[in-house]
N, C-alpha and C positions, 0 to 999 in steps of 0.2 A: 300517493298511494291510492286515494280512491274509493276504499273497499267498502261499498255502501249498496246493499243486497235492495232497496225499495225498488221498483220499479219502472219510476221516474227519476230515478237517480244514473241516467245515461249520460257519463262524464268521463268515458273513457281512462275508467279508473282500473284498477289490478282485476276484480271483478268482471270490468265488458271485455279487457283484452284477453284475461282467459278466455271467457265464453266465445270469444271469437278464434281463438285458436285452438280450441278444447282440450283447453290442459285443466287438467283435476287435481287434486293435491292426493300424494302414494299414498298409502295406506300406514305403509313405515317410511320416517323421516330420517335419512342420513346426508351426509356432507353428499354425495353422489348429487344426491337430488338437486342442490344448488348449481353443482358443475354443470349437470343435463339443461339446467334452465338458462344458465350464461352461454351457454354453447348456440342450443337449440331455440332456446325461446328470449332473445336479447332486451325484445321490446319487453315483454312482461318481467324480467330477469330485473328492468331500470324503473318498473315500480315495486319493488318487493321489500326494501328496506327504508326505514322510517330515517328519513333525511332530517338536515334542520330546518327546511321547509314546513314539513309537517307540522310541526309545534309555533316555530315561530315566525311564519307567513314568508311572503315572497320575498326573494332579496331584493327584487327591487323599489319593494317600496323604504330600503335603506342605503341604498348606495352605497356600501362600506362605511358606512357612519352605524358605528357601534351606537349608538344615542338612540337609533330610528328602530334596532331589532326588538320586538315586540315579545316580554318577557312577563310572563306571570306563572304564579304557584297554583292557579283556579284548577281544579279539577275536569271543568267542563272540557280545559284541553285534550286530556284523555278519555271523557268521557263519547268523544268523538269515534273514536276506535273501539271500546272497551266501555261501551254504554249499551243501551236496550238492544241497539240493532248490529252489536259491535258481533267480533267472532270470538272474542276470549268471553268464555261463561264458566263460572262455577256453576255446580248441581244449583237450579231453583229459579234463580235470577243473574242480571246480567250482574256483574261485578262492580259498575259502577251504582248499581240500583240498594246491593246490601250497603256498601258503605255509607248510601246517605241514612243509613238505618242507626248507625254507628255512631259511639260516642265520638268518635274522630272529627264526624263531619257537622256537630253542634255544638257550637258556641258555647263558651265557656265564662261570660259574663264578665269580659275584657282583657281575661289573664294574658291574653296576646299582647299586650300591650303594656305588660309588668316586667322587671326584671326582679326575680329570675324566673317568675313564670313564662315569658315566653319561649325558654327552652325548649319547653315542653309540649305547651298550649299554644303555640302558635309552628306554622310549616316554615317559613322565614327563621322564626329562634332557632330551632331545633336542626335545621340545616347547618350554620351559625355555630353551634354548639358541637356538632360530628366533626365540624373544620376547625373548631379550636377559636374559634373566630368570637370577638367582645359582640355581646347582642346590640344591634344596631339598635333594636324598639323602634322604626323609618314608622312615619304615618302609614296606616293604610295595611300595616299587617294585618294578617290573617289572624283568625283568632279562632281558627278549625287545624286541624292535621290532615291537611290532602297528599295525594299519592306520593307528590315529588319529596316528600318529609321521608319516607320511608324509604323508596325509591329512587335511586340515579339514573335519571335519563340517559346521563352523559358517561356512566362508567357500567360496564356487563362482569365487571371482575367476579361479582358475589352472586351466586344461586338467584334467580327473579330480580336483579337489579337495585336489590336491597343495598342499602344505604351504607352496615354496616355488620360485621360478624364478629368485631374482635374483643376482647376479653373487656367484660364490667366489671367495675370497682365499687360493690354496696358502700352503704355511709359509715356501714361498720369497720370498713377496709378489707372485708373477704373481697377476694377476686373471684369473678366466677367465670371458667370458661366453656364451660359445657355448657349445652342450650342450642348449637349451630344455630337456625334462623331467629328463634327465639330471644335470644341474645340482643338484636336491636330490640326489643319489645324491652328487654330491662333495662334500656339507657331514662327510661323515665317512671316507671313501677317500681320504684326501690323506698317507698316512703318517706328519703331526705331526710329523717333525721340522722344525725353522726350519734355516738356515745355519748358526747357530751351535751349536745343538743338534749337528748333524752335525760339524762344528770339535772340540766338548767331548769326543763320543764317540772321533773318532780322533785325540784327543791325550791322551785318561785311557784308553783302553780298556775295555774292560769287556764281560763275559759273554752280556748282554741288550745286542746290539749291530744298527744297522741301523733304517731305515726301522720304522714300529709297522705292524702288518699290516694290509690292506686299502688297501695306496698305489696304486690302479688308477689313479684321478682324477691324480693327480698324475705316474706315467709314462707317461700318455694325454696328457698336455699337455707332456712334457720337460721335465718338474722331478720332483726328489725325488731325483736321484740326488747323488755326491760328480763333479764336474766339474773338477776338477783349475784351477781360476780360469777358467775358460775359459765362454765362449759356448756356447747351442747355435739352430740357426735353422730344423735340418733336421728336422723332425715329419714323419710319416707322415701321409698321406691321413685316416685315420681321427681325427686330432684335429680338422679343422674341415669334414672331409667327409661325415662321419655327423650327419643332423642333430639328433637326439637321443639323443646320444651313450649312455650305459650302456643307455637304456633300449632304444632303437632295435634292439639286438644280445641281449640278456639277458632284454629279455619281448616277444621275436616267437613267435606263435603257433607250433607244431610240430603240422603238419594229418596227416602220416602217420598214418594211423589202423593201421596193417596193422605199423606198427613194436612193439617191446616197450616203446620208450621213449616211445611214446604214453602222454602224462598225467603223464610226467616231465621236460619239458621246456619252456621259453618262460615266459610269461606271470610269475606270483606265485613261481612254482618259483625266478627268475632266473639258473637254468640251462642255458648252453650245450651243455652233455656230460654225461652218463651212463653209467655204468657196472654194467651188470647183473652176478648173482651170479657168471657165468662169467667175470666177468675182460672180455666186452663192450662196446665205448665206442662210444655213439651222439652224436651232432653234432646240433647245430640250425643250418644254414647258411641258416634263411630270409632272415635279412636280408643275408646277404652276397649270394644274387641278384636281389635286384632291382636293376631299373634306373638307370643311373649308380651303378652300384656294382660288381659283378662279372659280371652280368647271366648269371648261370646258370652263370659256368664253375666255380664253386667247389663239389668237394662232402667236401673234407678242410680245417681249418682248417692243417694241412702243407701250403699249396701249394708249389707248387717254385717255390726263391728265383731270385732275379736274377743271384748268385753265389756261392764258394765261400767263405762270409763265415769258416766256421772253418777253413781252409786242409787239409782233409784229403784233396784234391785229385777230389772228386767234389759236384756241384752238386745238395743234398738240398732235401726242403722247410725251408722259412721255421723253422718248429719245430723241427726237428732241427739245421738249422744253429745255430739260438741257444740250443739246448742243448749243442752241441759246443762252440761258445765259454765257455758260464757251465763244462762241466769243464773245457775246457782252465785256464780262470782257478785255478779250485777247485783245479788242479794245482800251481798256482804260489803259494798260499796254506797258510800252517802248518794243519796239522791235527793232533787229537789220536788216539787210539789205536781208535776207534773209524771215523775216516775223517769229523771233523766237523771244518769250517773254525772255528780259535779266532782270537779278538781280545782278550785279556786284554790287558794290559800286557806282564806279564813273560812272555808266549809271542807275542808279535808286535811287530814296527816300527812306525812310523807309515806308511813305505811300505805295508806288510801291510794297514793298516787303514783305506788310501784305497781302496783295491781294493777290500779285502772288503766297506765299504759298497757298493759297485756288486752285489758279486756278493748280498747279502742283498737287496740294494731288488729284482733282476729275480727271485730266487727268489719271493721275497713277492707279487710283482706276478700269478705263479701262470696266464701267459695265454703265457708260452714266446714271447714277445716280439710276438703279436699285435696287442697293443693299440698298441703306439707301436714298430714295427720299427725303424726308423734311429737312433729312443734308444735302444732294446736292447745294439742292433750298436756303437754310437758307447761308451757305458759301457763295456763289455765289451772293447773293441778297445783303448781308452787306457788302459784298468789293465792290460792284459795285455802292452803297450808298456811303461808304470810298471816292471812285476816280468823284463820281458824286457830291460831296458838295462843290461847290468853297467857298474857305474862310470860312468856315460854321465847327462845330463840333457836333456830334452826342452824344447825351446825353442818357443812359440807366436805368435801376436800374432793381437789378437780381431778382425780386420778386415783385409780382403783391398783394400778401395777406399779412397782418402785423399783429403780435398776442404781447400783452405783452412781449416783453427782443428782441425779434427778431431785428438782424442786417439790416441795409437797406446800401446796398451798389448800388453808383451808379457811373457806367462806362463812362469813357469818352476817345473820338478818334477822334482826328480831321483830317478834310477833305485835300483836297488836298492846303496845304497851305506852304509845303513848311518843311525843318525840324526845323526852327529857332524862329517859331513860338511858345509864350506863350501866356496862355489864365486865365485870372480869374473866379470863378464858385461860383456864391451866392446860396445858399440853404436856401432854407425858409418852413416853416408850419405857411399856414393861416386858422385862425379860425375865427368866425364871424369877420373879416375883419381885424383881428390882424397879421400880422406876426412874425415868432420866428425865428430867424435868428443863422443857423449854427454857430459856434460850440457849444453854450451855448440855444440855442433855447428859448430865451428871446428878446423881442421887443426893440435891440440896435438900436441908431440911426447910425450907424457907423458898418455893420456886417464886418465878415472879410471873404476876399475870398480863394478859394481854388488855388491852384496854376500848373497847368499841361504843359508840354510841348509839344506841339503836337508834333504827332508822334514819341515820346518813346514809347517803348514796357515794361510797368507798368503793373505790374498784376493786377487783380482787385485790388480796394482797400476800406477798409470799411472807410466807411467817417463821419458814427456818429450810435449810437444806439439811435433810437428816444426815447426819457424819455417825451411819451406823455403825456400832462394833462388828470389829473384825475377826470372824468366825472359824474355825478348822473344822467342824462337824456342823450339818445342819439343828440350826438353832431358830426354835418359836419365839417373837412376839406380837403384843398387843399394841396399836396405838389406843391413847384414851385422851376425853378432852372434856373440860367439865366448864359450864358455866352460869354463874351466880352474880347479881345484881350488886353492883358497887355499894363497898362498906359493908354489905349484908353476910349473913350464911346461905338465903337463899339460893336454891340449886336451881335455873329456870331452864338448861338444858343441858342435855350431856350429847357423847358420841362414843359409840365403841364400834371400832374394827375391828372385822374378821381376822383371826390370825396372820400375820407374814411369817412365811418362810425366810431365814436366812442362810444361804448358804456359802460356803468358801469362794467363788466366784460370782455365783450369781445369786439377786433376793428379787425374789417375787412376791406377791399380795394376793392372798384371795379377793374376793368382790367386798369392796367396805358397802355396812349398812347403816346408814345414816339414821340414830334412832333419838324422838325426844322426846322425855321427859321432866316431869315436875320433881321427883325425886336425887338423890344423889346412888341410887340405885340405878342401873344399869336395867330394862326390862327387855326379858325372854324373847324371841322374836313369835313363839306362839301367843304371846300378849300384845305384841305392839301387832299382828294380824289383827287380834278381839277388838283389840280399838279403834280401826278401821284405817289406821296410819300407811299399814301398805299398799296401800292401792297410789300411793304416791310414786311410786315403782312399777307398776305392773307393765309399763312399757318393757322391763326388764325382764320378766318374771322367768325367762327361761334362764337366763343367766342365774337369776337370783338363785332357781329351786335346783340349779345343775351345781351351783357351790354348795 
C-alpha cells in the first residue's frame, strides 16, 4: 500500500503511483470508482487494498509455515496507516493519537493477565471471549484494549469492522438489543454483577463492595442497580432514543478547532469532558444537538432539571441535583473516619447495604446521572426512603393495572429497624365494605398474616393471584395492606390503593399510591404531600395528578 505523504517517503507506494498517473480520489465515492481504477489504472488498482502483507509482513520471510507469519495485537500495526501521517483522521487528531489518550490504551495493573479479567482488560481475552473461546492468559498478553479487540481485520460484515453487534445479555438477564455500534462497547460495561452476586454482597458485606466499574451499559438500560424486589419501566430517552448508544455520544467528532480541548475530545479519545491544567472542563455536546435530540439547546451536560429531585428547595441542573441526592444518601450511610461510605459486616446493616449498593453503582456509573436520569433519581430516592423510615416498612406492588389471571405481587422492605426485626402483613380486598382476606380472599374473622424479616434480601415474591369476584355490573374495590411488628399491635406501615374497577369482562386499576405510615390510619394524600413523602413519585407525577 505505501501510502506515506512525507517527502522522503519515495517507495513507489499508492501515493507516488497516483502522483504519477494523476489520479485524484472523486469527490463522491461509488462502486464505479473501483471499476474505472481496475480498468484504467491496474497498477495503482494492485495497491488499493490492504493485503495480508500489510499487517503481517512478507510472505516470504515464512515460506508456508504458519509458525514464521508475524502476528501481534500492538496497535502500532495500525498505527501505520491511521497514525499521525495516516489518511483516516477524526476532527483534531489523528485516530491513533486520541486513543493513546484513552483508557483502552493504559494499563490496567495486570488485569490482562487474570481470569476473568482478561476478557475485558486485555485484546487477546476479550477476542477469546466474542469467539466463545476459554481465556488462554499465554504469557505476554496485552494488558491494554488495541484496535484489533474491537475491530476485525479479518471480517468487514459489521459497519467499521467492529468486532461485534449482536444482542448483550446484562448480569441481571435483560437482553439488550438496541445500541447498533454501541452494543460491542456493552460486552464489558455491564458492572458483572448477577442478582445474586448483589444478594451475597449485601448479606456478607465486605470491603470491595458494589457494582465492578465500568457499569454504564447496564445503568443506561436500568439494571444493575439493588431494586429493593421491585420493578423498573421508567428509562430515560437516552436508553432506546440514541441510536448508537455509547458510541453515538462518546466518539462524536468535537470540530471547535479555536477550543483548547480541540484534539482531546470525541472520536478514539471516547471522551465527553476535559479538563485542562487549570482546573478547566470543556464538553463535547455534539451529539446531544442534533436533530430529534436536543436540537441545539444544550451546551452544559447540567441542564436544568424538571424538578427539585433533591429537595433543597431550588430547581438546579440534572447533575447537581443527582449529586445532591447521591450526598444526601452518603449522609445516611455509615462512614469511616476519613468520610468514606463502609459495608463491612460488622460496620453496617443490611439496611446500610441495600442503599449503599445503589449509592456505589451511580458513583461508578461516573456520568452524575446523565446516562439513564429516572434510574438515577428512582435508586437514589428509594434507598434514601429505606434509611429515612424509622421503625416504619415500605409497602409496594409491581403493577398498577389487573386484568383477569394476572399475578399481584407485593414488595416489602423495611426501614431502618435494625436486622432482628419481623413484621406481619394483612392483605385484604374490600368491596362494598366487605373484606377478603389473604390467603383464601374470604371474609375470615381470623386472616393470617404474612410473615417478613426486615431486612432480608427476598426476591420479590408473589403473594396471591387475586381470584376476583365475578361481577355483572361494574363494581368498586380497595386493595388494603397493613403492617405491624411481630407479636405487637404496632402498625409500622400500611398501603392503600386507588380504587379498581371491576367490571363484567374486564378489571382495571387506577394508579396505586403507595403510602406510609406510623398509624393504622390510612393518611389523605394532601398529608402524605405535607410530609414530603411524595416526591418519591414525582418521576410520576403526571400520571399521579391525571388519576
Amino acid at each position: 500500500v505505501g501510502y506515506d505523504l512525507h517527502a522522503t517517503a519515495d517507495n513507489n507506494g499508492f501515493d507516488d503511483v497516483a502522483q504519477d498517473l494523476n489520479w485524484t480520489l472523486p469527490s463522491v465515492l461509488e462502486p464505479a470508482v473501483w471499476d474505472d481504477m481496475v480498468n484504467n489504472y491496474p497498477e495503482l488498482a494492485s495497491r488499493a487494498n490492504i493485503q495480508c502483507e500489510n499487517c503481517h509482513g512478507p510472505g516470504s520471510r515464512h515460506m508456508g509455515n504458519p509458525a514464521g507469519i508475524a502476528n501481534t495485537t500492538d496497535s502500532s500495526i495500525c498505527a501505520s496507516c491511521h497514525g499521525e501521517f495516516g489518511t483516516e483522521f477524526t476532527v483534531g487528531r489523528s485516530l491513533m493519537e486520541k486513543w493513546k489518550t484513552s483508557g483502552h490504551a493504559n494499563p490496567h495493573n495486570g488485569y490482562g493477565q487474570r481470569d476473568p479479567c482478561a476478557g475485558c482488560h486485555s485484546t487477546e481475552g476479550f477476542v477469546e471471549k466474542m469467539d466463545g473461546d476459554a481465556l488462554s492468559l499465554a504469557p505476554g498478553t496485552s494488558d491494554f484494549v488495541s484496535c484489533v479487540a474491537c475491530h476485525n481485520p479479518h471480517d468487514a460484515t459489521n459497519e467499521h469492522q467492529v468486532r461485534t453487534v449482536d444482542p448483550v445479555t446484562m448480569p441481571s438477564g435483560l437482553v439488550v438489543s438496541n445500541g447498533s455500534l454501541g452494543l460491542l462497547c456493552m460486552n464489558c460495561h455491564t458492572g458483572r454483577r448477577t442478582d445474586e452476586d448483589i444478594r451475597a454482597q449485601i448479606n456478607n458485606g465486605s470491603s470491595y463492595f458494589g457494582p465492578h466499574h465500568g457499569n454504564q451499559g447496564a445503568i443506561l438500560h436500568g439494571t444493575g442497580g439493588y431494586q429493593f424486589g421491585m420493578d423498573f419501566y421508567m428509562n430515560s430517552f437516552h436508553t432506546f432514543g440514541v441510536e448508537e448508544a455509547c458510541v453515538q455520544c462518546h466518539m462524536a467528532d468535537f470540530a471547535d478547532t479555536t477550543s483548547p480541548a480541540y484534539g482531546h475530545l470525541g472520536g478514539h479519545s471516547y471522551m465527553v469532558s476535559w479538563t485542562d491544567s487549570n482546573g478547566t472542563e470543556y464538553q463535547n455536546t455534539t451529539s446531544c444537538n442534533v436533530s430529534g435530540c436536543h436540537n441545539g439547546s444544550i451546551t452544559d451536560f447540567d441542564r436544568p432539571a424538571r424538578w427539585d429531585y433533591d429537595g433543597d428547595g431550588t430547581v438546579e441542573g440534572v447533575q447537581t441535583e443527582i449529586d445532591g441526592l447521591t450526598e444526601e444518601l452518603k449522609m445516611l450511610l455509615p462512614q469511616d473516619a476519613n468520610g468514606n461510605v463502609v459495608t463491612t459486616a460488622s460496620s453496617s446493616t443490611r439496611c446500610d447495604r441495600m442503599a449503599a449498593y445503589n449509592y456505589v453503582a451511580i458513583e461508578n456509573d461516573e456520568s452524575h446521572g446523565v446516562h439513564n436520569t429516572n434510574y438515577a433519581i428512582w435508586l437514589l430516592k428509594e434507598s434514601i426512603a429505606r434509611l429515612s423510615t424509622d421503625n416504619g416498612v415500605v409497602i409496594s406492588t409491581n403493577q398498577t393495572v389487573y386484568e383477569p389471571g394476572d399475578e399481584m405481587r407485593v414488595m416489602l422492605s423495611a426501614g431502618n429497624t435494625g436486622d432482628d426485626v419481623t413484621v406481619d402483613v394483612y392483605i385484604a380486598l374490600e368491596i362494598d365494605g366487605v373484606f377478603y382476606f389473604y390467603p383464601d380472599f374470604a371474609p375470615v374473622p381470623n386472616p393470617q398474616p404474612i410473615v417478613f424479616e426486615a431486612c432480608l434480601d427476598v426476591p420479590p415474591t408473589t403473594l396471591m393471584k387475586p381470584i376476583l369476584p365475578a361481577v355483572t355490573t361494574e363494581t368498586h374495590a380497595t386493595w388494603y395492606a397493613v403492617a405491624a411488628k411481630t407479636g405487637t399491635d404496632e402498625i409500622v406501615g400500611t398501603l392503600s390503593m386507588a380504587p379498581i374497577t371491576l367490571m363484567p369482562t374486564v378489571r382495571s386499576a387506577m394508579t396505586a399510591v403507595p403510602q406510609i405510615d406510623t398509624t393504622s390510619a390510612v393518611k389523605p394524600l394532601d398529608q402524605w404531600m405535607e410530609d414530603g413523602l411524595v416526591d418519591r413519585v414525582d418521576l410520576y407525577q403526571s400520571q399521579l395528578l391525571e388519576k
